[in-house]
C-alpha positions in Angstrom: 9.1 26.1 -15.5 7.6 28.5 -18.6 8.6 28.8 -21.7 12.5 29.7 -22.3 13.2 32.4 -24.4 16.6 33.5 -23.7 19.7 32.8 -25.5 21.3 31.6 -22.6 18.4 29.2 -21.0 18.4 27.4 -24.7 22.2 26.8 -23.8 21.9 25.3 -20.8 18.7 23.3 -21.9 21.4 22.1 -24.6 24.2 21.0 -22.1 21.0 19.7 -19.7 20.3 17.2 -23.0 24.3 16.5 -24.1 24.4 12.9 -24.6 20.7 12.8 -25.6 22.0 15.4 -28.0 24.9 13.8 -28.9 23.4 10.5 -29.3 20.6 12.3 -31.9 23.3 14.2 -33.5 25.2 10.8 -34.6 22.5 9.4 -35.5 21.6 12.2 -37.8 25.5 12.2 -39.5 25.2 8.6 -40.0 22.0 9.2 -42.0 23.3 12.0 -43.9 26.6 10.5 -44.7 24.7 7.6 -46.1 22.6 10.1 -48.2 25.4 11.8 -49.4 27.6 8.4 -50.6 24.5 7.4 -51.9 24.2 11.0 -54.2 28.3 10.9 -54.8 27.4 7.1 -56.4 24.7 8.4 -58.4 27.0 11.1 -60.3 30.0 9.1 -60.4 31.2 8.1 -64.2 29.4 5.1 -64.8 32.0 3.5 -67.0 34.0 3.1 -64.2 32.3 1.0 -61.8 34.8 0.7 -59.4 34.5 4.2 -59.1 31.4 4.4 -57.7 31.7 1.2 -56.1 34.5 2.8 -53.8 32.8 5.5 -52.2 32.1 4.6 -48.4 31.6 6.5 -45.1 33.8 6.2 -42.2 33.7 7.9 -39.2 36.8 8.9 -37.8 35.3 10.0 -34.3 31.5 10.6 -33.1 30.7 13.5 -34.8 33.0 13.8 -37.9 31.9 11.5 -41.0 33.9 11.0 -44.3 32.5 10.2 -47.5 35.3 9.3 -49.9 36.0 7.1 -52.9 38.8 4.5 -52.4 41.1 4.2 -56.0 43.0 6.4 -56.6 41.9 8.0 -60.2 39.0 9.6 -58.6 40.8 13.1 -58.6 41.6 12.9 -62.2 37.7 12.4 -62.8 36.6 14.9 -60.4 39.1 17.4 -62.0 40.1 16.2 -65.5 43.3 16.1 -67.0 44.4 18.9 -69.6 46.6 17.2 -72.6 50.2 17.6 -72.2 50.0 17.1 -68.5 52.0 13.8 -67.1 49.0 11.4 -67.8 49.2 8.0 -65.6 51.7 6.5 -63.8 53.7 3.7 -65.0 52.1 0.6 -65.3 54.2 -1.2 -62.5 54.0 1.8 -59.3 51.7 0.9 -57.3 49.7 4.4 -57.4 48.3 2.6 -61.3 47.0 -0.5 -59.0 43.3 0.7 -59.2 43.4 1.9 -62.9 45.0 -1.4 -63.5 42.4 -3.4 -61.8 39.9 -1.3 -63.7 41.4 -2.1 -67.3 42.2 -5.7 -66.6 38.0 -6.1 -65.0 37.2 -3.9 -69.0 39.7 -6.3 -71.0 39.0 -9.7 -69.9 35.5 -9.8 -68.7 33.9 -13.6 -68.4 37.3 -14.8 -68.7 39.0 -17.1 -66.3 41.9 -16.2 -63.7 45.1 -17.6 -65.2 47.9 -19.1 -62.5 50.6 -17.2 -62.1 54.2 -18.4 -63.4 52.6 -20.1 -66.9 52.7 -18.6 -70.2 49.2 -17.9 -70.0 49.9 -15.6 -67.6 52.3 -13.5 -69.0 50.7 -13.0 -72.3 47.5 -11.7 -70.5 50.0 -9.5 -68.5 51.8 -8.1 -71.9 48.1 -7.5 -73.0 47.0 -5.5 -70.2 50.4 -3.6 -70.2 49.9 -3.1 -73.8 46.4 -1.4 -73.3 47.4 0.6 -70.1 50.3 2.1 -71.9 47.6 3.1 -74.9 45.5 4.5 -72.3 48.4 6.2 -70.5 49.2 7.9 -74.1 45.4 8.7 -75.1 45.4 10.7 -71.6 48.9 12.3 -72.2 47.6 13.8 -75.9 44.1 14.3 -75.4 43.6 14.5 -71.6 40.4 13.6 -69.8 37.5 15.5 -69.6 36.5 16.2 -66.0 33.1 14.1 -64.6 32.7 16.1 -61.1 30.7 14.3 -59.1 31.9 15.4 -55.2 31.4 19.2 -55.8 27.7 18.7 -57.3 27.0 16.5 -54.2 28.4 19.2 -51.8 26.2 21.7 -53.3 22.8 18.8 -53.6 23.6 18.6 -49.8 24.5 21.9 -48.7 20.8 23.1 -48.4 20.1 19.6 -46.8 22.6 18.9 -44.2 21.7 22.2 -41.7 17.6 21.3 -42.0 18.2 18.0 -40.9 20.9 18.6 -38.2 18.3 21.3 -36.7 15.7 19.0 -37.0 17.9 16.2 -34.8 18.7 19.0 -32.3 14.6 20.5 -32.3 13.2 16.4 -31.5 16.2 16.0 -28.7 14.9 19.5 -27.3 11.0 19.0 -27.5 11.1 15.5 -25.2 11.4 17.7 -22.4 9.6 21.5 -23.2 10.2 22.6 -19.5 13.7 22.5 -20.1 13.8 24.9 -23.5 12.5 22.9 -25.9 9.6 25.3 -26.3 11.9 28.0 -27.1 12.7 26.6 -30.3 8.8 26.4 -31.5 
């Protein structure tokens, strides 16, 4: 067969090459998903480890890949927080869990794990309450200064993403040049 030239011929070399394509195609979204975590990490606030830490990739079906950070501040980071605004939840909802987590991992670093039930216990819980209730009023006066880190890791990628995803789809075509891959040359 010659060379294809033809909108329509590069179609059907496409379907010819589906699950080659698809196959190449996943690959390629698993690499770039990786690259993009790996970017979202990089401009997360560093004071807040577990912030970073939480971003991961899943992939909810073959060709869709979701980069997200897993507590639940990360929206009040991304965004900020103007002063006045409602600030934190309370310290016992569960949607403070992750802010919690990170306070008492800041507070009580290098120190042992106390059993709950003993004294111990509750005064390390009155002084983590104590703190997150400071932190929940120094974010109702002053607010928090937003740290984006997702919408500068769209744009890093955006000029990315459709180079490689053309590359994936130009090396699936070129295996076989008889069936349209030299169209794309």
């Amino acid at each position: 067969m010659a060379k294809v030239s033809g909108a329509h011929q590069i179609a059907f070399a496409l379907r010819e090459h589906g699950q080659d394509m698809e196959a190449e195609l996943g690959a390629e979204l698993d690499v770039l998903a990786q690259l993009a975590a790996r970017t979202m990490r990089r401009l997360a606030a560093k004071w807040r480890t577990t912030l970073a830490n939480s971003i991961a990739v899943s992939a909810p079906d073959p060709m869709t890949r979701e980069i997200r950070p897993g507590v639940d501040y990360a929206e009040a980071v991304e965004d900020g927080i103007k002063p006045g605004k409602k600030g934190l939840p309370r310290f016992f909802d569960p949607a403070s869990k992750s802010i919690v987590d990170w306070l008492e991992s800041k507070a009580f670093t290098g120190q042992e794990r106390v059993r709950k039930g003993t004294g111990a216990f509750t005064a390390r819980e009155q002084v983590l309450r104590d703190r997150y209730e400071g932190l929940a009023w120094h974010v109702r006066h002053f607010g928090v200064k937003a740290q984006p880190f997702v919408e500068p890791t769209a744009k890093e990628m955006e000029t990315v993403m459709p180079r490689r995803l053309d590359l994936a789809v130009r090396r699936v075509l070129a295996r076989r040049p008889d069936d349209g891959g030299g169209a794309l040359a």
